[in-house]
N, C-alpha and C positions, 0 to 999 in steps of 0.2 A: 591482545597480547598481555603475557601478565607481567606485572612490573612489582619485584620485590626491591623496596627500601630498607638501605642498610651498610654498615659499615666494619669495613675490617674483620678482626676477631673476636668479634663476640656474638651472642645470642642471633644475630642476623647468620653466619656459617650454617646455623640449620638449618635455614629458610633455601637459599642456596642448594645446599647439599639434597635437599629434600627435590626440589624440581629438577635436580639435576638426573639424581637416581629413576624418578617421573620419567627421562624423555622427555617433557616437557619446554617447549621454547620461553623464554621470561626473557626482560630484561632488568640489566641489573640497577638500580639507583644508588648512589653513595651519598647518604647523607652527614655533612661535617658535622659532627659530636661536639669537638672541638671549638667551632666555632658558634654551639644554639643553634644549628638547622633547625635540631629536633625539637625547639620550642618555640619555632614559628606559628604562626598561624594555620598558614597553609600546610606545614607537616600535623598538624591538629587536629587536621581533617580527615588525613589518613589515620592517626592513632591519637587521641584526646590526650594520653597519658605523658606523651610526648619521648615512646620509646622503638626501639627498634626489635626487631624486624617490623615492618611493615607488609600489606601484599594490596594490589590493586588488580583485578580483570574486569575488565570493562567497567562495570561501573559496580560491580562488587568490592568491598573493602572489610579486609581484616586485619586483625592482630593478634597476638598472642602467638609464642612460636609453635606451643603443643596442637593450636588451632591448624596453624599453616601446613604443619607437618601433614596432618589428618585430611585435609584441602585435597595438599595436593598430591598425596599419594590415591586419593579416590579417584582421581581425574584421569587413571592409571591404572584399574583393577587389574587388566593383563599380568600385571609386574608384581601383585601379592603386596604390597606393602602397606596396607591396610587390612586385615582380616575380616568376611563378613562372616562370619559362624558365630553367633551368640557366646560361645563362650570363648572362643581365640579372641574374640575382638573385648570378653571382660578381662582376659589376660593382656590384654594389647594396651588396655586403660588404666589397666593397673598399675603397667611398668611405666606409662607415658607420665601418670599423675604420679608415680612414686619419685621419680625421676625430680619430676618440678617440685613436689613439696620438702622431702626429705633430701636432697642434696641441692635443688638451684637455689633454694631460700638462705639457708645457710651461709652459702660461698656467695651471694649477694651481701649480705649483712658484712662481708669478710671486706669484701670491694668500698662499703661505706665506710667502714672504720681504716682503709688504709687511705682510701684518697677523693671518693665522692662530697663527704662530710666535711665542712669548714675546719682547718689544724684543731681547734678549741673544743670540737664536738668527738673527735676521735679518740677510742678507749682501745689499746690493747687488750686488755681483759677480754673484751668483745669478741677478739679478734680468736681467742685462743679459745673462747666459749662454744666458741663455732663451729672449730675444729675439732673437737673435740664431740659437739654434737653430728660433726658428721660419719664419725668413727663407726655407731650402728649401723646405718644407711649400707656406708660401706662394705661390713662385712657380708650385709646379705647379700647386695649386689658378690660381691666374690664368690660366697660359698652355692649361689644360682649359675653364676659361668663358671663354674669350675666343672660345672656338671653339662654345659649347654655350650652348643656355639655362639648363639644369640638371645636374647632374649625371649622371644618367641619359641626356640630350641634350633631345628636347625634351619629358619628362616628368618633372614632379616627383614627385619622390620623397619620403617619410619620410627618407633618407638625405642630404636639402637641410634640413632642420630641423635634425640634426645640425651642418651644415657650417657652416648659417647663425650659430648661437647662436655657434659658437668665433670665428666669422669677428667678429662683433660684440663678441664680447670681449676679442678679438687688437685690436682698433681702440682700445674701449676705454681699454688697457692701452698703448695707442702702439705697437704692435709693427707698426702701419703706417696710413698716413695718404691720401695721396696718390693710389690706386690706384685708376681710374676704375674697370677689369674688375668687383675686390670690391665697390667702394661702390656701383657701378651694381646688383648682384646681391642685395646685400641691402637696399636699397631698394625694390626688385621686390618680394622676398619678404616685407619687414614692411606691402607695403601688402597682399595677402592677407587677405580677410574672418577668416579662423583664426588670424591673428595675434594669439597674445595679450600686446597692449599696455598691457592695465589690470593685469599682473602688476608693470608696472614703478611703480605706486603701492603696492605693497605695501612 
């Protein structure tokens, strides 16, 4: 059985949403953030870094969410959510890595300077540097869905669960408001039977 480790609303929702879209049976673990779960030992084992998502099958272990996504939608070819055609899948790596570099890195750095960071170490400056660097990212992301249903065109992908969760937490964070293209697209996407919305009671 596989067991993804994770919590709430953040970066774990991928993981989630992605086995979910699968078919896929998982169960779910909630690790307390809150409380240093994630800097146990034994969560250490599952992810050395001490972060979440996590994923466990039998005695396979992974992290990284762009990883899991890719996991477990192979586990699932029936369902398309991995493209095997050499070049759908260099389009599919493209949007999955543009995703992580050019907007999760960002809106991380956003998350240290509001509340990770010790009071003493926190910079607004930062804060607004960030948003601001996320500004490019974003327009290409709009002016490619303005033209596409998905990222893929008109197939979703594992690699729209990526784009969506940053895109919701670029909003979020205010790094944009107004933008019909985005709000229309993850809209779309959070109404999706696999969304998983009960994560945000967590």
């Amino acid at each position: 059985m596989i067991e993804i480790y994770g919590m709430g609303a953040t970066r774990s929702m991928r993981a989630v949403w992605a086995a979910k879209e699968a078919g896929l049976e998982f169960n779910y673990v909630e690790v307390d953030l809150k409380n240093g779960a994630h800097l146990s030992e034994d969560f250490k084992k599952l992810n050395p870094y001490g972060r979440v998502p996590a994923l466990k099958d039998g005695d396979y272990i992974l992290w990284e969410s762009a990883a899991i996504l890719t996991y477990l939608g192979e586990l699932a070819p029936e369902r398309g959510l991995v493209p095997k055609e050499p070049k759908a899948r260099g389009l599919y790596n493209k949007w999955l890595h543009f995703a992580n570099t050019e907007l999760d890195a960002p809106l991380f750095t956003i998350e240290k300077h509001i509340w990770r960071y010790p009071q003493e170490e926190r910079d607004p400056k930062m804060i607004k540097k960030a948003i601001d660097e996320l500004q490019a990212p974003l327009k290409i992301v709009t002016d490619h869905l303005s033209q596409n249903d998905f990222l893929m065109g008109e197939q979703f992908s594992m690699a729209d669960i990526l784009m969506a969760h940053c895109l919701n937490w670029a909003r979020f964070r205010e790094a944009f408001s107004d933008n019909s293209v985005l709000n229309d697209y993850t809209k779309k996407l959070s109404k999706r039977d696999s969304y998983p919305r009960e994560l945000y009671k967590k």
